[in-house]
N, C-alpha and C positions, 0 to 999 in steps of 0.2 A: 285785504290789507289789514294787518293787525297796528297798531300805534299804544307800545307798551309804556306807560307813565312813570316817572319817578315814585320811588319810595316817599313817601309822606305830601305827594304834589297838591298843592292844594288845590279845592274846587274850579277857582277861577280858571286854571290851565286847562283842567279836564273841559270846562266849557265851552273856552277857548279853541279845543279840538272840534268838540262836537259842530259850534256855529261853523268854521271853517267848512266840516265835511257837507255839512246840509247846504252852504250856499254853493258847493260843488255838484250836489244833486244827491248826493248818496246816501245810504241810509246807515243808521248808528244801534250799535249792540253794546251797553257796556257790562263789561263782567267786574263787580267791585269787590277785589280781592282782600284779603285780609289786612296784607300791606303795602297794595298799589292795586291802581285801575288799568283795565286793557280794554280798548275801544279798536272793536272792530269796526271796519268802513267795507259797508257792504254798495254791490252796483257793478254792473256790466263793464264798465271804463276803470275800474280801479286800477286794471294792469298797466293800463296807458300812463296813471297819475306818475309822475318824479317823484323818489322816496321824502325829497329833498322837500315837496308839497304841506309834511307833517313835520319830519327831522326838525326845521330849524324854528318852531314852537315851543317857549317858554315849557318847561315838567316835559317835554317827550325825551325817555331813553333810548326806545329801539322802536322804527318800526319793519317788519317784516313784510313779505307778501305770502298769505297762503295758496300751493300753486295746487293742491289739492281741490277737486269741485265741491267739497262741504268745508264748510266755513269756521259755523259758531258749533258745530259737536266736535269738533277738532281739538284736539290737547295746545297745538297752536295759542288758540283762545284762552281756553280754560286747563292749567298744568294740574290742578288738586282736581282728586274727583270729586263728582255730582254725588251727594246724598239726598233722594226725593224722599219727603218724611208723607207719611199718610196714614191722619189719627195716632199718631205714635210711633207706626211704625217704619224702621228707617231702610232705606233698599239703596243697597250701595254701602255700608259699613261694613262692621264688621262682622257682623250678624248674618247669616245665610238666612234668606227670610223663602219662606212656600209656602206659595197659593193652589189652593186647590181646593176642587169641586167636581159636578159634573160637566161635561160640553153642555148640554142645555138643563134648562129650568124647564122641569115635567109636573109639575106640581108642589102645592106647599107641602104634603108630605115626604117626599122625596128630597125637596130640597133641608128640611128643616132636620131631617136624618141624614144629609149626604154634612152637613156643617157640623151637626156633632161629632160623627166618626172626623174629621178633619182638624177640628178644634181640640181634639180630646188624645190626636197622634203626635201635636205641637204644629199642626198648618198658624198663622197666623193671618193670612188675607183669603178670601171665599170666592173662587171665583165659577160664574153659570151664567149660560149666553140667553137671554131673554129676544133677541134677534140672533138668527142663524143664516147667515147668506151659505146656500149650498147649487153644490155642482149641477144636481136636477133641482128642478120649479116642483116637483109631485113628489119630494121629500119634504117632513117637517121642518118648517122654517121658523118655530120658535113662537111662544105665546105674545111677546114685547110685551108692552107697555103691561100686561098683567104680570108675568115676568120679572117685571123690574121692581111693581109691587111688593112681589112673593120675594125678593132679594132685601129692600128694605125692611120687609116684614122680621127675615132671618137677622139683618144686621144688628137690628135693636134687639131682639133675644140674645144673641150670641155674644154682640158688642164686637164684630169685625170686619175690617174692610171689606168693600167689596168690588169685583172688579166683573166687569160687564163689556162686550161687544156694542159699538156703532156703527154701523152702516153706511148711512146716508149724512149729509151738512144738514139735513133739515132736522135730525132726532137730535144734533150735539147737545140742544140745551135739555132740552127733554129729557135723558141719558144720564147728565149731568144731575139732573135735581135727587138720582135716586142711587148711582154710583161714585163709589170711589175715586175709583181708577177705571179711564177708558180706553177700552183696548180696540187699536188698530188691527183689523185682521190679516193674514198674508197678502189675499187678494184684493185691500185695497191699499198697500202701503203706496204704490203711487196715486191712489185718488186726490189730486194734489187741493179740488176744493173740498173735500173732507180734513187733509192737514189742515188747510188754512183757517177752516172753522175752528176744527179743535185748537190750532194754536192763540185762535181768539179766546177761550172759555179759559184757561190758566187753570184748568182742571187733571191733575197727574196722568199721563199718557202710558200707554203700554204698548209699544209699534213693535209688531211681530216683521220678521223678514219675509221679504217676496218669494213665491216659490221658486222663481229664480231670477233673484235680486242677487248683484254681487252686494259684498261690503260697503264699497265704494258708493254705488246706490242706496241703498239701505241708510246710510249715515247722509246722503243729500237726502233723503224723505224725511230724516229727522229735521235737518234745516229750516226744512217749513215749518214745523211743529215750534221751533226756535224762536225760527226770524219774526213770527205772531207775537212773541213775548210770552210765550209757555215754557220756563225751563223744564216743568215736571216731565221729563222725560226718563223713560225708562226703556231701554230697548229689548228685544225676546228674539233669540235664534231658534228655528223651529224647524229644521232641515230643509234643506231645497230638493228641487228637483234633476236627478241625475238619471243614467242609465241604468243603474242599480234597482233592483227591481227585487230585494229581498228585503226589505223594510220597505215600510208608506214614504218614506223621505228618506233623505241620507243626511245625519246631523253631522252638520259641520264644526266638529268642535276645535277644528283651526281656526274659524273666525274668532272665539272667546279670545286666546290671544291677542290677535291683531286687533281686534275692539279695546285694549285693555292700552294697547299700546298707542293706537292712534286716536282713540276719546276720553274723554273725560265722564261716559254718560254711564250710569248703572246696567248691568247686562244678566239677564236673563237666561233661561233655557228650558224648553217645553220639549222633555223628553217622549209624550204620550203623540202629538201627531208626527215624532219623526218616526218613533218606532212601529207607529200601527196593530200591534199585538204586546198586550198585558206583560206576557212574558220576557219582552227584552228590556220593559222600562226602568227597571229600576238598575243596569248596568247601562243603562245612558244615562242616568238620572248620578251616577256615583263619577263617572268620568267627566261631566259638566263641571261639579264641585271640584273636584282635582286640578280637572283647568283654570279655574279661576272665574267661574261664574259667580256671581252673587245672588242667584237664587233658583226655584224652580215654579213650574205653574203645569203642575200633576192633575189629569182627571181620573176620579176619582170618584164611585158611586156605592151607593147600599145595595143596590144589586143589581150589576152590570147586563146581567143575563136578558132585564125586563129594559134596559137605557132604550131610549129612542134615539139617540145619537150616538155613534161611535162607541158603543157599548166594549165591542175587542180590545181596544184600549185601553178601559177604565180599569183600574186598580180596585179592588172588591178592599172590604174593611180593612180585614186583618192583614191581608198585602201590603197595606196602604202603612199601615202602621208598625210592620216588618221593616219598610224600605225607611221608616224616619227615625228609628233606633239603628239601623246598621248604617246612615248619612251622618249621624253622628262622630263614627270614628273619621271619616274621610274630612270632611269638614276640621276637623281638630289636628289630623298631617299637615294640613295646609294654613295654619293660622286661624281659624274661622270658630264661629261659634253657632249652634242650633238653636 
């Protein structure tokens, strides 16, 4: 249930909502808009509640019910979009922002050459998995916490975000001390105490889609990341899993719209594991921009050939730096800027 405030209401009324809802049991979200408050009233019973419960309170103008199973990522809640800023830089404006790196952190050589070639094409966020949850246990699984090191190490030379993989609820803080941005991976977007952690740390989130998460889900996994009190959310479409069997994934780039249309949260697109092979990325990587994505999160390595992780994928230098001078014109059809 959303309970939309008067223009100019004062505090007293918004608190006025809030005591009400909490001696009813339920819990409170406020989004303080530029020129009025929306106070979500979150809790299993809400549907039960009489509109009439909030309606006849002093500053309330509208309240709604959202009959949608996500709540607080819902445009419902929040109508202007989310701009999550991190170090400067803003995701969600107007600016197409991309992150790129290798999938994992192979060494400080590697990585300190994989951030120049990316820094020096216009990437502006870095991003390298220092934990790698994979399919087999007898593939590399990532150096971690040395990793996360050799990422810090790069951020201070380079001076750029960085965005890293979490696993586990027990790394969030650990994770945190040394990245940017935390990224949710497909296969844990419903680890629901992993959200809840992360929604505790109020550290910018990066929740990649389930391999086969609809929307709908996808936008209730945000919820958790939410209802903790973490707006830094950032969502990442990354293909799902279909019957198609000519790409790694099928990127769904109807979801861009309908995320555009039914949230308010910045949205992403990770054209390297939809496509699975170098060669298609950067015509998925120009179709995302066109649809309305705000940004990409490109792998991308100094030499693919030698990656220890999903090497097929990565985009070698001058690829890399091919595909971010011809994102330019696309980016500039649609309003945007590189």
């Amino acid at each position: 249930m959303i309970v939309e405030m008067r223009t100019g209401a004062p505090q007293q009324e918004v608190d006025d909502v809030v005591e009400r809802a909490k001696k009813l049991g339920l819990g409170v979200q406020l989004n303080l808009g530029t020129n009025k408050t929306v106070v979500a009233l979150l809790g299993p019973n809400t549907g039960q509640l009489p509109i009439d419960t909030f309606a006849v309170l002093p500053g309330v103008e509208r309240v709604t019910r959202i009959m949608k199973p996500y709540k607080l990522a819902s445009r419902d809640f929040k109508t202007e979009d989310t701009v999550v800023s991190v170090n400067g830089v803003q995701i969600g404006g107007k600016r197409i922002v991309i992150m790129a790196g290798p999938c994992a952190v192979e060494g400080e050589k590697q990585l300190m050459a994989a951030a120049m070639m990316v820094q020096e094409a216009g990437a502006c966020v870095l991003r390298g998995g220092a934990y790698k949850p994979r399919t087999s246990p007898f593939t590399f699984q990532g150096l971690e916490e040395l990793g996360l090191k050799m990422l810090q190490q790069t951020k201070k030379q380079f001076g750029m975000p960085v965005v890293t993989e979490v696993v586990a609820p027990h790394d969030v803080s650990r994770v945190s001390e040394y990245a940017d941005i935390l990224q949710v991976g497909a296969r844990n977007m419903q680890n629901y105490a992993l959200l809840t952690e992360i929604g505790k740390s109020r550290c910018p989130v990066l929740l990649k889609r389930g391999l086969s998460a609809t929307v709908t889900e996808w936008l209730t996994a945000a919820d958790y990341l939410l209802a903790g009190g973490n707006e830094q959310v950032i969502l990442c479409e990354r293909g799902i899993r279909t019957f198609e069997d000519s790409t790694r994934f099928s990127l769904d780039i109807g979801s861009i719209p309908v995320i555009k249309k039914s949230s308010h949260l910045p949205l992403i697109v990770d054209p390297s594991h939809a496509a699975g092979h170098y060669s298609l990325v950067p015509a998925m990587a120009k179709a995302a921009i066109a649809a309305g994505a705000d940004g990409l999160l490109i792998e991308a390595h100094p030499n693919p050939k030698e990656a220890m992780v999903d090497g097929l994928q990565s985009l070698t230098p001058s690829d890399f730096a091919r595909l971010m001078k011809e994102l330019k014109s696309i980016a500039q059809a649609v309003g945007r800027v590189m």
